[in-house]
Backbone as a ProteinNet text record, in pm:
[ID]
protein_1_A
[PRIMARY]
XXXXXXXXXXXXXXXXXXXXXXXXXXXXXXXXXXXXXXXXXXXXXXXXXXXXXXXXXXXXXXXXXXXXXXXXXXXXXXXXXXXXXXXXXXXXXXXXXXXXXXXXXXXXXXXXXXXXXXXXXXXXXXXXXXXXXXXXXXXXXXXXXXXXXXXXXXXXXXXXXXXXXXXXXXXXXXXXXXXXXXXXXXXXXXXXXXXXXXXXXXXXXXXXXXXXXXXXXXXXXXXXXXXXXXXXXXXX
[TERTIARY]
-796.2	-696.9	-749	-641.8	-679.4	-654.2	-558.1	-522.2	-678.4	-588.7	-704.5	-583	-718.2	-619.4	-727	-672.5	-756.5	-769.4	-895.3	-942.5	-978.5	-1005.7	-1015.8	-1179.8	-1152.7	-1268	-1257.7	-1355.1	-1367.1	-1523.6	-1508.9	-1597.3	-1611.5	-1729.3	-1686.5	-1649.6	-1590.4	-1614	-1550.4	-1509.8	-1431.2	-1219.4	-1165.2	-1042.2	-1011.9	-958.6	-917.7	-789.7	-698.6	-547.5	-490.3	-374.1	-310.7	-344.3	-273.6	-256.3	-428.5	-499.9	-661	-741.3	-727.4	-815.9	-920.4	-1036	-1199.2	-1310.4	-1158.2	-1245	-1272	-1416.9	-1493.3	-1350.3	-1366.8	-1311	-1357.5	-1328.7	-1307.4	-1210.4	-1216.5	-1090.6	-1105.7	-991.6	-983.8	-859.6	-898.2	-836	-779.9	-652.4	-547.1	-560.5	-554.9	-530.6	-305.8	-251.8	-168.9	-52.1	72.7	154.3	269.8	425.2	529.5	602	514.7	588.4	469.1	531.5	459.4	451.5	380.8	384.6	300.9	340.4	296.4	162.7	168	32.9	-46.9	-32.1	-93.8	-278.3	-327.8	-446.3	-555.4	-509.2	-598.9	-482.4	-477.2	-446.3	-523.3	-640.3	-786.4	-715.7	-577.4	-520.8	-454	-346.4	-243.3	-247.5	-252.9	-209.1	-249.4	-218.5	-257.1	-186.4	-113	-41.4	-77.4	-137	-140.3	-21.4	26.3	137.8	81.5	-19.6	-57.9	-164	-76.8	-165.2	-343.1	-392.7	-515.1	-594.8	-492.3	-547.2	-578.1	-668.2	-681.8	-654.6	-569.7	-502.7	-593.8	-729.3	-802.7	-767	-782.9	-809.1	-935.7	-909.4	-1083.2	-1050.4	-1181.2	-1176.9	-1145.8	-1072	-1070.2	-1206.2	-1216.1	-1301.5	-1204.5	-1214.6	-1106.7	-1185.3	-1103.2	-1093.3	-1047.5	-1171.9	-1103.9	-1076.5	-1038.3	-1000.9	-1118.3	-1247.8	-1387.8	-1423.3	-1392	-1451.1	-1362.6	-1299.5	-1176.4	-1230.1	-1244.6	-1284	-1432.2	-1557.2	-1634.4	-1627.7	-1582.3	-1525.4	-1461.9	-1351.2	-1282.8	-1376.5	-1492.3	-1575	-1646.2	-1679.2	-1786.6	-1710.9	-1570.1	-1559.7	-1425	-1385	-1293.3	-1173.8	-1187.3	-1061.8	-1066	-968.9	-949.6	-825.8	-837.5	-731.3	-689.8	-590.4	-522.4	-501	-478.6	-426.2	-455.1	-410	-394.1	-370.4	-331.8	-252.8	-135.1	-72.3	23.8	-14.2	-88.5	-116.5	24.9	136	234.4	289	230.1	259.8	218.6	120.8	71.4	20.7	218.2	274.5	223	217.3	288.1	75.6	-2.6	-121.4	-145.4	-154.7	-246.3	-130.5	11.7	22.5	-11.2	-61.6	-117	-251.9	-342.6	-472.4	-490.2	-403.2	-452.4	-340.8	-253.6	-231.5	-307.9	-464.4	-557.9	-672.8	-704.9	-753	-781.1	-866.2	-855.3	-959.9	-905.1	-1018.5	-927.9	-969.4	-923.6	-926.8	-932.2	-924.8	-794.1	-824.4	-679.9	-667	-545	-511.8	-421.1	-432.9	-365.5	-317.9	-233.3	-129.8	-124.5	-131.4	-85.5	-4.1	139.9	220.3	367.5	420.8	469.1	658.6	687.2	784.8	888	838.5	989.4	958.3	855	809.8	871.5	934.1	911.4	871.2	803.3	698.9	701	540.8	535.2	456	458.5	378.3	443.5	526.4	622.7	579.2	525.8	514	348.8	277.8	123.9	83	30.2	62.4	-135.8	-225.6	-271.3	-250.6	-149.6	-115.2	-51	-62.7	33.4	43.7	138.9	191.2	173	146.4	182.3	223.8	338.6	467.5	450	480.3	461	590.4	712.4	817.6	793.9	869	855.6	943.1	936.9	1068.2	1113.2	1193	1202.6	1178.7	1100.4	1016.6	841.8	852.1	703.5	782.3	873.1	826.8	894.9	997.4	1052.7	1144	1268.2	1377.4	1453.8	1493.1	1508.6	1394.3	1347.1	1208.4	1236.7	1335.3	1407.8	1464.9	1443.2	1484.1	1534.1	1638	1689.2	1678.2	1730.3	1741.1	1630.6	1491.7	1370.4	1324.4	1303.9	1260	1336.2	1446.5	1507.7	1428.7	1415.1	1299.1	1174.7	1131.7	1044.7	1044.3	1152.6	1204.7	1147.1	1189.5	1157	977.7	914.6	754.9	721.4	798.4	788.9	810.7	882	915.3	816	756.9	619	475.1	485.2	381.9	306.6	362.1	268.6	319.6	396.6	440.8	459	399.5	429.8	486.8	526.8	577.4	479.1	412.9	356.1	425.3	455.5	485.8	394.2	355.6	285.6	400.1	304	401.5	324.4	406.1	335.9	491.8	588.2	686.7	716.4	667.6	671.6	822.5	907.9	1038.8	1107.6	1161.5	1213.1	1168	1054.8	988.4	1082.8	1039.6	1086.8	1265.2	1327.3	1462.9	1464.1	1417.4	1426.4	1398.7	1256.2	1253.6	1320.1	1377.6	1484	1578.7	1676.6	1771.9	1737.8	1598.6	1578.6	1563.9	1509.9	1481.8	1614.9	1722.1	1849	1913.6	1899	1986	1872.7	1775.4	1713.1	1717.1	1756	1766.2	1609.6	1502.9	1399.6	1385.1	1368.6	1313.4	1219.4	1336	1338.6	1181.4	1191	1093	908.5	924.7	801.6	818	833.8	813.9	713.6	670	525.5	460.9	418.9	304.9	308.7	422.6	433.1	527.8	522.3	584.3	446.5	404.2	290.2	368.3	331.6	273.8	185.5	140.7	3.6	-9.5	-99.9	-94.6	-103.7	-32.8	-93	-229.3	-248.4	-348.3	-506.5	-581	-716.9	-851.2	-775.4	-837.7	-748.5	-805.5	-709.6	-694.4	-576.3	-557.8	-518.6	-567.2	-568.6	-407.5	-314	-208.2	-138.6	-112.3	-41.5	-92.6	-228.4	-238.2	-160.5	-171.4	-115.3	56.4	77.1	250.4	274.6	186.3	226.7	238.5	92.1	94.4	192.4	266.2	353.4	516.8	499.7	619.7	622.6	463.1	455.9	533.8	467.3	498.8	627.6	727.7	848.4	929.2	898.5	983.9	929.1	837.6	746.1	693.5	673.5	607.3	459.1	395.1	239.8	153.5	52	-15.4	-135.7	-133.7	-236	-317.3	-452.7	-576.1	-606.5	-693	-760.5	-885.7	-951.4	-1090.9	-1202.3	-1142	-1259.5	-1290.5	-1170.2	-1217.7	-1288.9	-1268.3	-1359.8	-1483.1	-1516	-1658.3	-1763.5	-1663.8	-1682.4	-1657.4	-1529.8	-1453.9	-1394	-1332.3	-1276.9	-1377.9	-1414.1	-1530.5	-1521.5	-1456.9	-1435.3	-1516.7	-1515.4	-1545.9	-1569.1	-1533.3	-1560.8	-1395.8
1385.8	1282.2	1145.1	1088.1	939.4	804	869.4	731	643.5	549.6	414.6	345.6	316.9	233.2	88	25.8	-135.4	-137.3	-163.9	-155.5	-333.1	-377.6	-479.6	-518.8	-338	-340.3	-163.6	-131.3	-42.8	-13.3	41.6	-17.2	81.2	85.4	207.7	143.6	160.7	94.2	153.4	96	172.6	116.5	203.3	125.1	40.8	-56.3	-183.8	-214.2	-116.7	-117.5	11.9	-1.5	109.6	229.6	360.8	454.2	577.5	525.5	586.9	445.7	347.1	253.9	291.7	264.9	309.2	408.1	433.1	578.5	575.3	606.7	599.9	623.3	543.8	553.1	474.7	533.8	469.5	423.4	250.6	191.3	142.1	213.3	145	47.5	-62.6	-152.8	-203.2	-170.1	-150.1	-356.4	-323.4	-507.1	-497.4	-607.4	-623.7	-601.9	-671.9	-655	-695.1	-613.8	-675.5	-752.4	-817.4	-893.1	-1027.7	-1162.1	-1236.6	-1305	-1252.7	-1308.1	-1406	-1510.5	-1617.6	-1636.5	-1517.6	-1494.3	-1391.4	-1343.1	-1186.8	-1240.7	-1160.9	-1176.2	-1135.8	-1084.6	-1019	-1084.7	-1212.8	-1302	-1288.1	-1222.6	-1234.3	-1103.8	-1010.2	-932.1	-955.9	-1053.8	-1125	-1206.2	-1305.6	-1435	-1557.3	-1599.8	-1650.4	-1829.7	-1811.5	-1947.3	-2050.5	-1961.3	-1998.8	-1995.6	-1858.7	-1888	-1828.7	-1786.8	-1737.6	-1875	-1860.6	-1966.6	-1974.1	-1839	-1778	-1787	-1808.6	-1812.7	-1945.2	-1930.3	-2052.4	-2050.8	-1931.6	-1926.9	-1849.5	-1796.5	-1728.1	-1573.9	-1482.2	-1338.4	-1302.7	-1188.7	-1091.7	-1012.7	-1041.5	-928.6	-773.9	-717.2	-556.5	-491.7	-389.7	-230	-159.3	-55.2	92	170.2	228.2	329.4	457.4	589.4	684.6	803	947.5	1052.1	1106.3	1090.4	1147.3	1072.6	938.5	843.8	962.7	959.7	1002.3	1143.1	1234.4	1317.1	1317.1	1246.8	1220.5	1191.8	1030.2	1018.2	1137.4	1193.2	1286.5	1422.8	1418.6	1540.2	1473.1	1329.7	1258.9	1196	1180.7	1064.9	1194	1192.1	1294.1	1198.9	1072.2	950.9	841.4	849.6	770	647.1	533.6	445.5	405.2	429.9	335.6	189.8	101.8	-52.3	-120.6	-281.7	-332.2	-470.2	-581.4	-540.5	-410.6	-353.6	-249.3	-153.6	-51.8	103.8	152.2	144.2	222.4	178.3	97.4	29.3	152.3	187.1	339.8	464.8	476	626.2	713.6	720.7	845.9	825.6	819.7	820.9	906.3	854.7	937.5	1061	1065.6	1180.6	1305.3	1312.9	1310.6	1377.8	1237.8	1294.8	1314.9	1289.9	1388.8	1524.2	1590.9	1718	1794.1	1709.4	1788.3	1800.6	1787.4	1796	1853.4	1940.8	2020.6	2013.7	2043.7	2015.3	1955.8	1900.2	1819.9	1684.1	1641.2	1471.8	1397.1	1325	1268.3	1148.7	1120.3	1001.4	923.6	815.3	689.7	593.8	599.3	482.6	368.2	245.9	123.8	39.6	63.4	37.1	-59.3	-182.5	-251.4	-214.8	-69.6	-7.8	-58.1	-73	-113.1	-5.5	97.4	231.9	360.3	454.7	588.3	661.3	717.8	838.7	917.8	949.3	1043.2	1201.2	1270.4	1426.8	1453.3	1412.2	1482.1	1589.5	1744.8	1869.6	1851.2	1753.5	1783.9	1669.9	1777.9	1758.9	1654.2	1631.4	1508.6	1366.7	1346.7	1229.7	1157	1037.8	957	879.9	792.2	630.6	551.6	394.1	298.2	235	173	102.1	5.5	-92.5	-244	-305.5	-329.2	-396.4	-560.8	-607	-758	-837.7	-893.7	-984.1	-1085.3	-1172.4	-1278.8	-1409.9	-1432.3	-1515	-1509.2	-1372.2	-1346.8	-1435.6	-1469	-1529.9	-1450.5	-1313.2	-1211.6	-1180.9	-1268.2	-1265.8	-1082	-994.6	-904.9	-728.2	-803	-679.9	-568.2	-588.2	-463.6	-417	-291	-142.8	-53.8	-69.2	28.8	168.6	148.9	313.1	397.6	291.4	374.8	362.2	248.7	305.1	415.7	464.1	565.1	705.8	696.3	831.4	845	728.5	780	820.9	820.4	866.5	1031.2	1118.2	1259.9	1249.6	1200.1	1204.4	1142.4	1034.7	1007.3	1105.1	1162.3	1295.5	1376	1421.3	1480.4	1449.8	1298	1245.8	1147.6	1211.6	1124.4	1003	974.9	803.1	765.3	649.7	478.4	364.9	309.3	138.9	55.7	-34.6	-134.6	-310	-364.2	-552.4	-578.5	-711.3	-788.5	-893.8	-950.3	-1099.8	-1197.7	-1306.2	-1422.2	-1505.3	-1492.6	-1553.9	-1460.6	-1450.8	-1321.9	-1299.5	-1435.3	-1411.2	-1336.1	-1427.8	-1413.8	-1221.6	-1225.7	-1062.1	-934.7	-1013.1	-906.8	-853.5	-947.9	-887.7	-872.2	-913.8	-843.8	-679.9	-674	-536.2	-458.8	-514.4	-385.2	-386.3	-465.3	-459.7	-328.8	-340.7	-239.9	-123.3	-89.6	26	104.2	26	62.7	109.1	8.5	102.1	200.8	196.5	330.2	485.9	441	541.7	616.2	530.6	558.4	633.7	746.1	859.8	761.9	796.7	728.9	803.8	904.3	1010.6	948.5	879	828.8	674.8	622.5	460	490.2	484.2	433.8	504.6	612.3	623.1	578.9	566.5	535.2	396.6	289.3	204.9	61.1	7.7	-32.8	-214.6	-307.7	-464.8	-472.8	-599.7	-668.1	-844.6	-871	-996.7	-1014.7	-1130.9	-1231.4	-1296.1	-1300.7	-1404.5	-1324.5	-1413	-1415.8	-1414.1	-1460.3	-1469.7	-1391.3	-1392.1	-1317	-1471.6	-1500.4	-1600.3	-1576.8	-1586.9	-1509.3	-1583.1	-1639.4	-1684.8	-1569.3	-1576.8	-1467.3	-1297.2	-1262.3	-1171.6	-1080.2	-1230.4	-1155.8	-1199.3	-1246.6	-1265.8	-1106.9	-1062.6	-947.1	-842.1	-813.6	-674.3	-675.2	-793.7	-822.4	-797	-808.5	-737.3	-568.7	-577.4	-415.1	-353.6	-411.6	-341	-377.4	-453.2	-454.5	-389.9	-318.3	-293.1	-106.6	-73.5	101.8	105	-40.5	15.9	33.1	0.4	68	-87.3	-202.3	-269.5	-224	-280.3	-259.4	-374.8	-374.8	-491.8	-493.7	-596.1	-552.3	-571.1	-499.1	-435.2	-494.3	-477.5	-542.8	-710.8	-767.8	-881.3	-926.6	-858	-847.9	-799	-740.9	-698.3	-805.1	-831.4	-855.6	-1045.6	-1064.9	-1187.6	-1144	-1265.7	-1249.8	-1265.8	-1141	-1084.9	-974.7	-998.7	-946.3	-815.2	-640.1	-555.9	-468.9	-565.7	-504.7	-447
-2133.5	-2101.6	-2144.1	-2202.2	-2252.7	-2165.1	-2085.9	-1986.9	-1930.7	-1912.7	-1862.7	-1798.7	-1675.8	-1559.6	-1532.6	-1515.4	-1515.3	-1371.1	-1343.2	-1224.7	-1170.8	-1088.4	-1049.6	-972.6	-847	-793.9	-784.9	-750.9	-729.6	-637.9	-486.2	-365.8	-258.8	-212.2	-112.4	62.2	152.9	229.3	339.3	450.3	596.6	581.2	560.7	563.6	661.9	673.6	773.1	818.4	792.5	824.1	843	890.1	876	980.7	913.2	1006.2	1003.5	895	900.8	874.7	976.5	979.8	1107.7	1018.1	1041.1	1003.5	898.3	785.1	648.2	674.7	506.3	385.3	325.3	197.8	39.3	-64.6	-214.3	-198.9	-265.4	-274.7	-415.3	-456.8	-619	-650.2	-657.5	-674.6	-803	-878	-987.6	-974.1	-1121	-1161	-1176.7	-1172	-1173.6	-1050.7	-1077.8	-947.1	-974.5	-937.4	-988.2	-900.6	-778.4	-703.5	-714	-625.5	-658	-524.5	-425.5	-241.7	-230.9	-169.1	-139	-87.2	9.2	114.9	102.2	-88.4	-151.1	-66.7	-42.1	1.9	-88.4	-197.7	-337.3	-475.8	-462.3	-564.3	-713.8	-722.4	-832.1	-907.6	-859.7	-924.9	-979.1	-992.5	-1094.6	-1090.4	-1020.3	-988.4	-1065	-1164.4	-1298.4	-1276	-1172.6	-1137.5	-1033.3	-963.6	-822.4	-743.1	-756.2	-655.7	-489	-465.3	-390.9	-295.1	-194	-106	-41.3	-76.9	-117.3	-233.5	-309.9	-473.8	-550.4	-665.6	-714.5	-876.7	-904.9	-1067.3	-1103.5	-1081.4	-1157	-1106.3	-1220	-1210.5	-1277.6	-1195.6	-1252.1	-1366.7	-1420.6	-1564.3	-1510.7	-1567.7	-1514.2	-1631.3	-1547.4	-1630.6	-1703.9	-1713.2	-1727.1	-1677.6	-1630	-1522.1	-1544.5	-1615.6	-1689	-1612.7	-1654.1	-1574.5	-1531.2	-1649.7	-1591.5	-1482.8	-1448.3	-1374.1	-1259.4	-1222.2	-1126.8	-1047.7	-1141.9	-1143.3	-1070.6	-1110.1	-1042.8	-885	-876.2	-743.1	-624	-678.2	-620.7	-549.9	-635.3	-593.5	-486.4	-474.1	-383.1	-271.1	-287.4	-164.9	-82.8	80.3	93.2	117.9	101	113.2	30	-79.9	-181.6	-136.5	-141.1	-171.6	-241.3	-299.2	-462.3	-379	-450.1	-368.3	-510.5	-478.5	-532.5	-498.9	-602.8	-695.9	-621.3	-708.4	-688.7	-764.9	-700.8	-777	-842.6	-788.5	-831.7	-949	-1012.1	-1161.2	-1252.4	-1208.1	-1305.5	-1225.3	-1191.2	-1114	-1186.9	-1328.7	-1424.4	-1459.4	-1494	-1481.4	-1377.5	-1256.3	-1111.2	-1079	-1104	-1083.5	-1200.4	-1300.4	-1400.3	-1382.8	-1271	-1226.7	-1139.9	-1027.2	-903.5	-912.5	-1001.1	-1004.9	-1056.2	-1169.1	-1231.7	-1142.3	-1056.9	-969.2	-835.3	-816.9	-674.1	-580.3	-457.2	-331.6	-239.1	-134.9	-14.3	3.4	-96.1	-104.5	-49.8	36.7	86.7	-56.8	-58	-174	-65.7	-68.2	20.8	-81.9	-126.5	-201.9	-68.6	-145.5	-79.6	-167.7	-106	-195.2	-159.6	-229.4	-202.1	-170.7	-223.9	-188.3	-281.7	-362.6	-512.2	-633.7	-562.4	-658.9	-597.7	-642.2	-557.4	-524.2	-472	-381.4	-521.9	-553.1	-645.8	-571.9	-674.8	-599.4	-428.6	-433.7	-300.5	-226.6	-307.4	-264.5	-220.4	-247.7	-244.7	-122.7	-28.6	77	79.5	-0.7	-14.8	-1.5	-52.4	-69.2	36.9	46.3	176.6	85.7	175.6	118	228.5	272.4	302.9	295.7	317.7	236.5	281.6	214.4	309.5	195.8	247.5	231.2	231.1	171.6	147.7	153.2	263.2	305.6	214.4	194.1	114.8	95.6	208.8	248.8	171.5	141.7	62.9	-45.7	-116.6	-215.3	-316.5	-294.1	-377.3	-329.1	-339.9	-290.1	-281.4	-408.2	-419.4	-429.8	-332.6	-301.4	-205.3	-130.2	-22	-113.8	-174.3	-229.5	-159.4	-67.8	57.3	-11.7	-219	-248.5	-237.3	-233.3	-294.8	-165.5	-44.1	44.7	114.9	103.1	153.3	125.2	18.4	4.5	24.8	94.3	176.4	339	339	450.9	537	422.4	455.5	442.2	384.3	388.3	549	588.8	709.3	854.3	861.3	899	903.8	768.4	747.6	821.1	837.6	898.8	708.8	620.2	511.7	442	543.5	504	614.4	609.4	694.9	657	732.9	705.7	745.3	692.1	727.9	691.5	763.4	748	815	719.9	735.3	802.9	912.9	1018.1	1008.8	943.4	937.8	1038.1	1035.5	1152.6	1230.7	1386.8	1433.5	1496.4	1471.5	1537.7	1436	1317.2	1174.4	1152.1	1160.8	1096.9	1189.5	1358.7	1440.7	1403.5	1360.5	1341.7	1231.4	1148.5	1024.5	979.2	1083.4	1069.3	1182.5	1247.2	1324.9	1238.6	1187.3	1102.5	961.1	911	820.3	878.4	997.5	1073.4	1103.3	1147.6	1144.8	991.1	861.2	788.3	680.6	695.3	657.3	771.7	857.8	946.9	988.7	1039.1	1035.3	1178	1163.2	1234.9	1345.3	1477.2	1562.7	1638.6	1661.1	1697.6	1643.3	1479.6	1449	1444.8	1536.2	1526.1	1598	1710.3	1772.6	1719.2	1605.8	1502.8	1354.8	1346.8	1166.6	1143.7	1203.2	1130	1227.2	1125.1	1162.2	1150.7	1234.5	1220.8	1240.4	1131.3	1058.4	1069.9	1132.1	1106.3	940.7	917.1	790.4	792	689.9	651.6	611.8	569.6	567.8	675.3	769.8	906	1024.2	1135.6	1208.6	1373.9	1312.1	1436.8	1595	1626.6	1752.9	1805	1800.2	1845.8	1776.2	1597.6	1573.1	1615.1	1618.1	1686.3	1823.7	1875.6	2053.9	2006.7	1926.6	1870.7	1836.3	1745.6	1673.3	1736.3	1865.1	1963.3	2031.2	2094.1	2182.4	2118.4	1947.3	1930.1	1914.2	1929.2	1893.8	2016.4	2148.4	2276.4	2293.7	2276.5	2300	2232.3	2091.1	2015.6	1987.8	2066.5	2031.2	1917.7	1827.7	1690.8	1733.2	1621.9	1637.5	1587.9	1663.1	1586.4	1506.5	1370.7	1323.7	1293.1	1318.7	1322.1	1196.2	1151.5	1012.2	1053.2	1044.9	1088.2	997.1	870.1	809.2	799.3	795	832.7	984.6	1114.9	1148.6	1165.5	1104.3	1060	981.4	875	711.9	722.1	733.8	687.8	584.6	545.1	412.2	298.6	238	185.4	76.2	-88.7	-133.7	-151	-189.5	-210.9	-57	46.8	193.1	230.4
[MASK]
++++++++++++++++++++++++++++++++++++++++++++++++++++++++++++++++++++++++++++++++++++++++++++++++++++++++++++++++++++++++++++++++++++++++++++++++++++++++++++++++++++++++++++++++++++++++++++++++++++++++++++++++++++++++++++++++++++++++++++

């Protein structure tokens, strides 16, 4: 196989979000992104403008990132993260290389939800969806058609929702309003539809904003772990 995927980082470390936050993982970090969020927290992946209130116009040189490389990894690590940037820019690649591939490797897409769920039947893979209000900065980023199919993986248990809250009023109805017309499997909200604080730091005002919509509403909070550990601390 000839494909090459532009890597950004590529790191071993503990995941910090989400629905397997505190477990060893490879995180390979995809250069590029087809949205452009105000408050992207890995700006050094596209962000060539500074539109990112994190960012300062510069990006990182990428590597390539081949199928032997992949292949290696896959035998050494048992939890891979795609992220980004937006992994799902190069769907048709990883489904490609993780159908050539065998063993028990979980694959964790982190993905901005304007892609569609690839490898459906292979029960490896998850998604994390993190939807983007229009306030990120991407007015037409709610894909009701494409997040709709991730619907049935949700069901499954191998998809989540994750938002990020940086206005915890504005966010809170926004995401009931989406919860309603995706018809999100009422049964998995308090495990699979996750809030996140914003930012680089973790402010303890929006913090207790965010748990407090967790508990009123049965979703699930999620911390970011590595910045407390770490800080904001690239390759951690």
């Amino acid at each position: 196989m000839e494909d090459r995927i532009p890597l950004s980082e590529r790191f071993y470390s503990i995941q910090g979000e989400g629905p397997l936050m505190g477990t060893p993982a490879l995180f390979l970090r995809v250069m590029g992104c087809n949205l452009r969020c105000v408050w992207c927290d890995t700006p050094y992946t596209w962000d060539r403008w500074g539109i990112s209130r994190y960012g300062k116009g510069e990006v990182s040189r990428s590597t390539d990132y081949r199928f032997q490389d992949f292949v290696r990894d896959v035998r050494r690590y048992r939890l891979v993260v795609l992220t980004g940037g937006e992994p799902m820019l190069y769907s048709g690649v990883w489904e490609r290389w993780i159908g050539e591939v065998d063993g028990d490797t979980v694959f964790q897409f982190e993905t901005n939800g304007t892609f569609a769920p690839i490898l459906e039947e292979d029960g490896r893979v998850l998604f994390v969806v993190s939807p983007k209000f229009p306030e990120s900065g991407n007015p037409d980023a709610i894909r009701i058609d494409i997040l709709r199919r991730y619907m049935p993986l949700v069901e499954e248990g191998r998809a989540f929702l994750k938002f990020v809250i940086s206005s915890p009023r504005r966010d809170e109805e926004r995401i009931r309003e989406l919860v309603e017309r995706l018809n999100f499997p009422r049964s998995r909200l308090p495990f699979q539809l996750f809030v996140m604080p914003e930012g680089t730091s973790l402010k303890p005002s929006l913090v207790r904003a965010t748990v407090d919509m967790a508990l009123r509403n049965g979703w699930r909070y999620s911390d970011r772990l590595h910045l407390r550990v770490w800080g904001n601390r690239r390759g951690r």
